[in-house]
N, C-alpha and C positions, 0 to 999 in steps of 0.2 A: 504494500500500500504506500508507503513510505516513499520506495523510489519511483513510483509511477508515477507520484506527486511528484518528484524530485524533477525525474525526466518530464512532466509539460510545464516546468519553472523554468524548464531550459529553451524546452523548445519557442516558451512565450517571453522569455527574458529582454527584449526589444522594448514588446506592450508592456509590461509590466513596470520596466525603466522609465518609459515614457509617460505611466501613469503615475507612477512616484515624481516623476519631476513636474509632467504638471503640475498634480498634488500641492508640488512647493509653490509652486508660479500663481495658481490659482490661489494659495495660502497667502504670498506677499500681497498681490493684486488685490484681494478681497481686506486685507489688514490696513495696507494705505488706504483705502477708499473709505476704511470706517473710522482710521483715524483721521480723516482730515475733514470727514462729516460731522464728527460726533465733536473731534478739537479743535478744528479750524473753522468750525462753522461754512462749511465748502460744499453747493450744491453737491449731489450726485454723477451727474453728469458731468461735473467740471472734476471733479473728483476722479472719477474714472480713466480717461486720458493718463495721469501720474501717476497711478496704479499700475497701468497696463505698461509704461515704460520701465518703470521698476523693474514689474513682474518679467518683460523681456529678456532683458540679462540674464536673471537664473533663469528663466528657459532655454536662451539660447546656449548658454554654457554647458547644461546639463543634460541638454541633448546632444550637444558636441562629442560628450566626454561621457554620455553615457547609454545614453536610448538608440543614438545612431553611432556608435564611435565606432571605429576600426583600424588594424591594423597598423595601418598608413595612415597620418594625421587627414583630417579634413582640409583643404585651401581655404583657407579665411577669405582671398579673394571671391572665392566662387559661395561658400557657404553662407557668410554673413549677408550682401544683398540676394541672395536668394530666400534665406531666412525672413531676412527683416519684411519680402514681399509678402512670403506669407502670414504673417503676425499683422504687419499692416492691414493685409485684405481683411486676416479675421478680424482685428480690430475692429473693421468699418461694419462688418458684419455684427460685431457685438456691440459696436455702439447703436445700430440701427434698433435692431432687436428688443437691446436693454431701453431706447427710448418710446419702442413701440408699448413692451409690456410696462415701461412707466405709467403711461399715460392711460393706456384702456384695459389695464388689471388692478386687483386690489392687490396686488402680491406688496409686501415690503421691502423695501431697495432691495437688501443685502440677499434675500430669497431670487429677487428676479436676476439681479446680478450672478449669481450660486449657478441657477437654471440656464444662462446662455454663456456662460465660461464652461461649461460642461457638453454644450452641444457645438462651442467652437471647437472645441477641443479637439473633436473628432475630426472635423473640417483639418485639423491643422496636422492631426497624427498624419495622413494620406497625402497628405501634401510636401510634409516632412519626410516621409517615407523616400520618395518616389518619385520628389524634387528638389527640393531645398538636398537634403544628407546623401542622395542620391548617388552610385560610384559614379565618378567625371571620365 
């Protein structure tokens, strides 16, 4: 039983990486936006933006060095704007999103925010996969 788990830990160790790092990314992103709501008196939406740039770095890094990493270093040339396009897209995607379900749901910020950092997410695992970390 044991290594059978062991063996699909391996075989998933990518997603699993990628979801620990999100994990963190969505951690940061969601912590600035509360902190700078709840202490900075700082819309949500304007809040968001510094959140999500924070939140980049430990994404980007942590899928560098760990979700996608290999062998042979990644080119920072090629990886970084390829990254950043996708983070940016989802970005624009979660800002739409997060503004939609502001506006015409009862949800509360940190809930709606929770819910489309979790569906970009996905957007961005495939993207990262298969473009961005992609072998060059």
């Amino acid at each position: 039983m044991i290594e059978r788990l062991w063996g699909l830990m391996m075989r998933l160790q990518s997603q699993l990486l990628f979801i620990a790092v999100g994990a963190a990314a969505a951690g940061v992103h969601l912590s600035v936006v509360w902190l700078l709501v709840h202490f900075g008196a700082m819309l949500p939406l304007v809040a968001n933006p510094i959140g999500f740039f924070i939140a980049f770095w430990v994404s980007f890094f942590g899928h560098r060095h760990g979700s996608f990493r290999r062998e042979e270093p990644h080119d920072l040339t090629r990886t970084l704007p390829r990254f950043a396009s996708v983070a940016v897209a989802g970005f624009l995607v979660n800002e739409a999103l997060y503004a939609a379900l502001l506006a015409y749901t009862p949800l509360p910020y940190a809930v709606a925010l929770f819910l489309v950092i979790g569906f970009v997410a996905v957007l961005t695992y495939f993207s990262s996969k298969y473009w961005a970390f992609a072998p060059g």
